[in-house]
C-alpha positions as CSV (number, residue, x, y, z in Angstrom):
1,X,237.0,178.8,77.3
2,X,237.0,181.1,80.4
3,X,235.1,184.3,81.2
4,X,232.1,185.9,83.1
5,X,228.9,184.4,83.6
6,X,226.1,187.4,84.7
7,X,222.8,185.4,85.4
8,X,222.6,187.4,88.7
9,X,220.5,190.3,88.7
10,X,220.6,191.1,85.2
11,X,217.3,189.0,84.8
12,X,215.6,190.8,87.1
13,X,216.4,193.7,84.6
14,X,215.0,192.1,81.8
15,X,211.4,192.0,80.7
16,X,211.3,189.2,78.4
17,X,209.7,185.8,80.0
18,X,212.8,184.1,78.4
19,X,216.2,184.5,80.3
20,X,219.6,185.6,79.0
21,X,223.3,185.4,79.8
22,X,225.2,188.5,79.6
23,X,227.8,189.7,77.7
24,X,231.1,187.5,78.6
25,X,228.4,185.6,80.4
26,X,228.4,181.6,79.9
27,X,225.8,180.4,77.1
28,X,226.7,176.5,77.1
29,X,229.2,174.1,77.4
30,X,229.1,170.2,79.3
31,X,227.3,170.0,81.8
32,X,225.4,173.7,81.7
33,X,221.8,174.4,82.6
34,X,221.5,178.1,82.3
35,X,220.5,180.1,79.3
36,X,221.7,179.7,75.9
37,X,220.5,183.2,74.4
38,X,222.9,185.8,74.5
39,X,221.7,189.4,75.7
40,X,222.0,192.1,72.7
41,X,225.1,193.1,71.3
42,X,226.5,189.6,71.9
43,X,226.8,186.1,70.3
44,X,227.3,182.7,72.1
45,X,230.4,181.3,71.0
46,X,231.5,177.7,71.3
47,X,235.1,177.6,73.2
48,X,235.1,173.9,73.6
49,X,233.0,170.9,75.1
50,X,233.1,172.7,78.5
51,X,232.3,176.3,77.4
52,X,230.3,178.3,75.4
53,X,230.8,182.3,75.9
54,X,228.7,185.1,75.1
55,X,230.8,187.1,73.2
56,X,230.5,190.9,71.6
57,X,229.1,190.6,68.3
58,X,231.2,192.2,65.3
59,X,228.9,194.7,64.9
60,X,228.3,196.1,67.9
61,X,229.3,199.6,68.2
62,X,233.3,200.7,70.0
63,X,232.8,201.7,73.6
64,X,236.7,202.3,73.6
65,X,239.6,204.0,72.0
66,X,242.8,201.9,71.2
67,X,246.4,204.5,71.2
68,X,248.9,203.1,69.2
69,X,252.9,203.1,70.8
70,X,254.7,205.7,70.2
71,X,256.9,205.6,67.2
72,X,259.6,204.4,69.0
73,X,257.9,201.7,70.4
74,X,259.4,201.9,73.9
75,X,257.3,202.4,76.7
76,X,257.7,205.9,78.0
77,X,259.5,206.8,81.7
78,X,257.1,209.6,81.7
79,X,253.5,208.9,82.9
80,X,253.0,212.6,81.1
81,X,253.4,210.9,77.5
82,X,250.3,208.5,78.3
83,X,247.4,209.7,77.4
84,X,244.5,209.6,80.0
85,X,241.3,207.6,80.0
86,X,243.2,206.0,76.7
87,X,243.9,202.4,76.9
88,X,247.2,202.9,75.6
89,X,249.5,199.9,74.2
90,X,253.1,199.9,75.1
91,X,256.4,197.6,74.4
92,X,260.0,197.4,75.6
93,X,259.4,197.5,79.3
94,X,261.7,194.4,79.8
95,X,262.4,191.3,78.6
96,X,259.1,190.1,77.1
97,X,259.5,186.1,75.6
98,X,256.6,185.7,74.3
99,X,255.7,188.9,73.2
100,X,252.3,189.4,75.6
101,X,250.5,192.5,74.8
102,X,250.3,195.2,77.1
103,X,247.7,198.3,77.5
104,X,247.9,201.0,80.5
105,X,245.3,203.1,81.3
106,X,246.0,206.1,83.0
107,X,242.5,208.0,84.5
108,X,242.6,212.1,84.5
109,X,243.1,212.8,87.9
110,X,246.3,210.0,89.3
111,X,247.1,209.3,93.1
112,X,250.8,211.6,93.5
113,X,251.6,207.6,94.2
114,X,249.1,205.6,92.6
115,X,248.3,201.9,92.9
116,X,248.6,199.4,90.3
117,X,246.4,197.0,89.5
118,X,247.3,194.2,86.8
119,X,243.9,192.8,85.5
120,X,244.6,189.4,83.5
121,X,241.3,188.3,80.8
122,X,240.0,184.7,80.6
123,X,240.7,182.8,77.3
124,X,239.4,184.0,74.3
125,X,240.0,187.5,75.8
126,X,242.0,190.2,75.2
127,X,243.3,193.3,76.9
128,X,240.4,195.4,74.9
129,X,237.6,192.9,75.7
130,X,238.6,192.9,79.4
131,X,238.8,196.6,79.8
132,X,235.3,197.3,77.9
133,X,234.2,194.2,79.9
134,X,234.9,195.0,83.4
135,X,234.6,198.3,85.7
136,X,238.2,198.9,86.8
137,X,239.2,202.1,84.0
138,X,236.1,203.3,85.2
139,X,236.9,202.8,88.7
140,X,240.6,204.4,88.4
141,X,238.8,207.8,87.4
142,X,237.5,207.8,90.7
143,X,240.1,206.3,92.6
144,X,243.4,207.6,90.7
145,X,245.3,204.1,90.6
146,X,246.9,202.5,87.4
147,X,245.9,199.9,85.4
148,X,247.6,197.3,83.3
149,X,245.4,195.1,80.6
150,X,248.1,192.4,79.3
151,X,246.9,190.5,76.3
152,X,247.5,187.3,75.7
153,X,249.6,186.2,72.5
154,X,248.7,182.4,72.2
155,X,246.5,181.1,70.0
156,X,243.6,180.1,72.2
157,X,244.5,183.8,74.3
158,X,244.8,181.6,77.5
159,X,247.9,182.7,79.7
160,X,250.7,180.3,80.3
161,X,250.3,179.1,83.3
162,X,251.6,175.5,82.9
163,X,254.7,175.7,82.2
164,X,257.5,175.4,84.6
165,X,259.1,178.5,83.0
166,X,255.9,180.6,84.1
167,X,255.9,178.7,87.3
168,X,259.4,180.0,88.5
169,X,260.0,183.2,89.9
170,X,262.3,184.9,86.6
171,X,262.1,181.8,85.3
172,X,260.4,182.9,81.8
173,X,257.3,182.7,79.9
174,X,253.8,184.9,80.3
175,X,254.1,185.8,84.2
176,X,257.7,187.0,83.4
177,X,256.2,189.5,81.0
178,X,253.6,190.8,83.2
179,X,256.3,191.2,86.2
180,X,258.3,192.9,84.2
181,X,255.7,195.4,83.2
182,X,255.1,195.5,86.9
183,X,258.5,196.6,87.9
184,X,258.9,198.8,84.7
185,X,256.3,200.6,86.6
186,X,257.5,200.9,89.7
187,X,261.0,201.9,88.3
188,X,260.0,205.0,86.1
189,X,256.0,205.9,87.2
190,X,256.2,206.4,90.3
191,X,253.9,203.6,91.6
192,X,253.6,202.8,95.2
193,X,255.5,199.8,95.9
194,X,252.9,198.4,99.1
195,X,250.1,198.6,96.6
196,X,250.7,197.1,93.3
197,X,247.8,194.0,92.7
198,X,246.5,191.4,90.2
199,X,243.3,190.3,89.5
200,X,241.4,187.7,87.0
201,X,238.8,185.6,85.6
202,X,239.4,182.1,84.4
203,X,242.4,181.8,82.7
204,X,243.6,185.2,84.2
205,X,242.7,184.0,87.8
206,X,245.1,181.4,87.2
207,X,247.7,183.7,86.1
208,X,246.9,186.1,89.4
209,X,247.6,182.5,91.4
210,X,251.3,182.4,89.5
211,X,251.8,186.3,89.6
212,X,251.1,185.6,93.6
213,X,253.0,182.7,94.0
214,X,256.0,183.5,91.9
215,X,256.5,186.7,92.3
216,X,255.2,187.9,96.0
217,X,258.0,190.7,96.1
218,X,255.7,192.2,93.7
219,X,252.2,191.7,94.1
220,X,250.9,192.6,97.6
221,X,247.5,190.8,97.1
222,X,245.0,189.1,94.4
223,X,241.7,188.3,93.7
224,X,240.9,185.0,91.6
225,X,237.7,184.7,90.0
226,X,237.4,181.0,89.2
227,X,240.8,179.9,88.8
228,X,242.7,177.4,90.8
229,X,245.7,176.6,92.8
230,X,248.9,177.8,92.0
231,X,250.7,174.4,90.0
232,X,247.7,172.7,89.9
233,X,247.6,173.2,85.7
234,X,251.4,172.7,85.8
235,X,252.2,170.5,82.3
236,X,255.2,169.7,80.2
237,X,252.8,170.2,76.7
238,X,252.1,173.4,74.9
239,X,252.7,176.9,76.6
240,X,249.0,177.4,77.1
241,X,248.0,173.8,77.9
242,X,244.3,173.3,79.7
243,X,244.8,170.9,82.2
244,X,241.6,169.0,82.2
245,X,242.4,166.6,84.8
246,X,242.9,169.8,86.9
247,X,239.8,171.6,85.9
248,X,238.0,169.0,86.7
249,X,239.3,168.7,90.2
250,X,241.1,165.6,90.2
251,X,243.9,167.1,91.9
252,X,243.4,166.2,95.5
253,X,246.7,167.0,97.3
254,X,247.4,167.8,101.1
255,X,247.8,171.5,102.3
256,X,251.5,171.6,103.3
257,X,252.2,169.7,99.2
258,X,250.1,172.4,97.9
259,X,252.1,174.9,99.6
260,X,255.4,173.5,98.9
261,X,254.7,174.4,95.2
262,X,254.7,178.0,96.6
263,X,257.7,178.0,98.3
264,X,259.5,176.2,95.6
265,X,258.4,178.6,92.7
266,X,260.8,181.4,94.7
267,X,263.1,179.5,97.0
268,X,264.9,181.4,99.9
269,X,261.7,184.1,100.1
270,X,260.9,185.6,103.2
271,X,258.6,188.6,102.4
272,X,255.4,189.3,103.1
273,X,253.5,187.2,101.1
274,X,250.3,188.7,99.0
275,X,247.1,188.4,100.5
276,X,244.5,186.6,98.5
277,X,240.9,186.5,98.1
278,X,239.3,183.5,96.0
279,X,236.0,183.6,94.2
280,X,234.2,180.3,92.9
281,X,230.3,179.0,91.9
282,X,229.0,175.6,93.3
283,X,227.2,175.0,89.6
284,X,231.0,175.8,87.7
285,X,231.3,172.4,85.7
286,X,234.4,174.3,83.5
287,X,236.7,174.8,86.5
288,X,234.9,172.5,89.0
289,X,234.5,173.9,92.8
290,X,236.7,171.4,94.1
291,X,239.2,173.7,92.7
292,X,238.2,176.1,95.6
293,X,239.1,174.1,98.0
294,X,242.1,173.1,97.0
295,X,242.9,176.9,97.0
296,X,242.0,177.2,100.6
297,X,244.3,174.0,101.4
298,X,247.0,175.4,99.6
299,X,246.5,179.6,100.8
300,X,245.9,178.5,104.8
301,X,249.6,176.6,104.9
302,X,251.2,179.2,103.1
303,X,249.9,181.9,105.6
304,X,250.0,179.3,108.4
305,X,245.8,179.9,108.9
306,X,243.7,177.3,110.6
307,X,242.1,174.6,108.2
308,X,238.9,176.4,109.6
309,X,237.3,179.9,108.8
310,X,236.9,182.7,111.4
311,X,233.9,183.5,110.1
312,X,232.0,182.4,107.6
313,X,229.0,185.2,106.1
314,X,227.0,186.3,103.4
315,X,228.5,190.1,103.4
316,X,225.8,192.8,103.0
317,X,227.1,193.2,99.3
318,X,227.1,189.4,98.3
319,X,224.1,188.2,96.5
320,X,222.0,185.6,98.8
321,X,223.5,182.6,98.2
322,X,227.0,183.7,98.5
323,X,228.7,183.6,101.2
324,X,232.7,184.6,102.4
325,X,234.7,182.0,104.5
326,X,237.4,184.9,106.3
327,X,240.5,182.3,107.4
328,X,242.6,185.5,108.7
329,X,243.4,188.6,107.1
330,X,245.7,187.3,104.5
331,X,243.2,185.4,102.7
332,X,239.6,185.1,102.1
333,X,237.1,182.3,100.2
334,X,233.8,183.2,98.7
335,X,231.7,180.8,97.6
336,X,228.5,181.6,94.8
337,X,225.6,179.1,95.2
338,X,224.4,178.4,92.2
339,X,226.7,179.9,89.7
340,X,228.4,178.5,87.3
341,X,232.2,179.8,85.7
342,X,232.8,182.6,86.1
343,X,231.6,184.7,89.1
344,X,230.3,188.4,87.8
345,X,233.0,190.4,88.7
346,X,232.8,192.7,92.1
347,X,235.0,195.4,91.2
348,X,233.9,197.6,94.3
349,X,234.6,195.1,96.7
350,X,237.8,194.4,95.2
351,X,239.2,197.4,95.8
352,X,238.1,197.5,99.1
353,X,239.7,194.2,99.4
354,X,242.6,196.4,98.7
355,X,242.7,199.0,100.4
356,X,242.1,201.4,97.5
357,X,238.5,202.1,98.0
């Protein structure tokens, strides 16, 4: 149902007259006008009315290596026992309800105190498909931080983020797994506190909203790739419930009701709260724009921004057509012209975004 659509500049790559989405790239679905032939390696997939994904074919050759736990099963207080440049599943980190998956990848050369970075996958996903898919392992080498790949265990592999158990700061469910993985690695590798992040696409943009909403004595900041507001998919049906009348941006609410479901997932909180960037398409008839701005409604109470941007540019590493609406340093909206769900991921500029670059 959710993942990356990459018409953007991978066209110009290719020399056939007859375009192609990438893989993870959006190949169909209600309401979709770009290409329906998948680029090598991959096969569109139907996800549902909305979505049809580009997804890697069975055949195509590994580009990873998978380490089983450790016999024990526990996750080691060591970061020597991980392996490096090894996505590398571990378990009993902390209380874990519905038993979410969870890889680490540890580059060669590690910051003494290295950032974390928690990088969610879009339904359908899975921690392997996300790291193979996405530039952030490759980035760590470079930049010595951490990386946490959680998996999803539902049926669908979209992330609870519905539930009012998810919704609630220790109040259960996926987000309570992935914040306890968090602190597990604060507690035992040595992980600098001021820098530990989320990031994801889709479904995992969602859960970045939650992890930033629910937990903010956690997460210092977020990027969400075409996800929506925190408790706008909130629902009293099945763990991993999509919320259509959300996704389709029928729910309109004022700023300060927007925030309120902030402040009410961790009453009595007077942190910092994590800065947030938000990344969206115009042509995204999966998770419809409006859903953007009912992220900036919601993000400018929280931080008490004005309704209006600062600025509001095409950055010298956007693609024309985008364009990044700066409300104050806590929280920036970019908005893709033309593209549909998701946004190609910017890893670079995430980073940047920060601090870690």
């Amino acid at each position: 149902m959710f993942s990356v659509k990459a018409l953007l500049g991978l066209c110009a790559l290719l020399p056939s007259v007859l375009a192609q989405a990438a893989v993870f790239g959006q190949c169909g679905g209600q309401g979709f006008t770009g290409p329906t032939t998948c680029a090598s390696g991959s096969t569109c997939v139907v996800q549902n009315a909305f979505f049809s994904q580009c997804l890697p074919s069975a055949s195509a050759p590994p580009t990873t290596t998978v380490a089983a736990p450790p016999p024990s099963g526990a996750a080691p207080t060591d970061l020597s026992a991980i392996p490096a440049s090894t996505l590398h599943q571990i378990t009993n980190f902390g209380t874990n309800p519905n038993n979410v998956g969870m890889f680490v990848y540890k580059p060669k050369k590690l910051q003494a105190k290295p950032p974390l970075i928690v990088a969610s996958h879009f339904c359908t996903g899975t921690a392997q498909i996300y790291f193979q898919g996405s530039k952030f392992a490759q980035l760590a080498e470079t930049f010595g931080y951490l990386v946490i790949f959680p998996s999803s265990p539902h049926p669908d592999l979209c992330w609870d983020v519905s539930s009012a158990q998810t919704l609630m700061h220790n109040g259960g469910s996926d987000s309570l797994s992935i914040a306890n993985v968090a602190r597990f690695a604060l507690a035992n590798w040595g992980v600098d506190p001021n820098r530990v992040f989320a990031v994801g696409t889709s479904s995992g943009a969602m859960m970045t909203s939650v992890l930033a909403g629910a937990y903010p004595d956690i997460f210092k900041a977020g990027i969400v790739d075409s996800g929506v507001a925190f408790g706008c998919f909130a629902s009293s049906g099945p763990l991993d419930t999509f919320n259509e009348v959300c996704a389709s941006g029928n729910v309109i609410m004022t700023g300060q009701q927007w925030a309120q479901k902030v402040f009410n997932a961790f009453p009595g909180f007077t942190g910092t709260r994590p800065k947030i960037q938000t990344w969206h398409g115009t042509a995204d008839t999966t998770v419809f724009p409006q859903n953007f701005f009912e992220q900036i409604k919601q993000w400018t109470t929280v931080f008490g921004l004005p309704s209006t941007p600062v600025s509001n540019v095409s950055e010298p590493f956007l693609p024309q057509g985008y364009s990044n609406a700066t409300f104050g340093p806590q929280f920036q909206a970019i908005l893709a012209q033309g593209v549909g769900h998701t946004v190609p991921l910017f890893e670079q500029q995430y980073l940047q975004f920060f601090g870690i670059a």
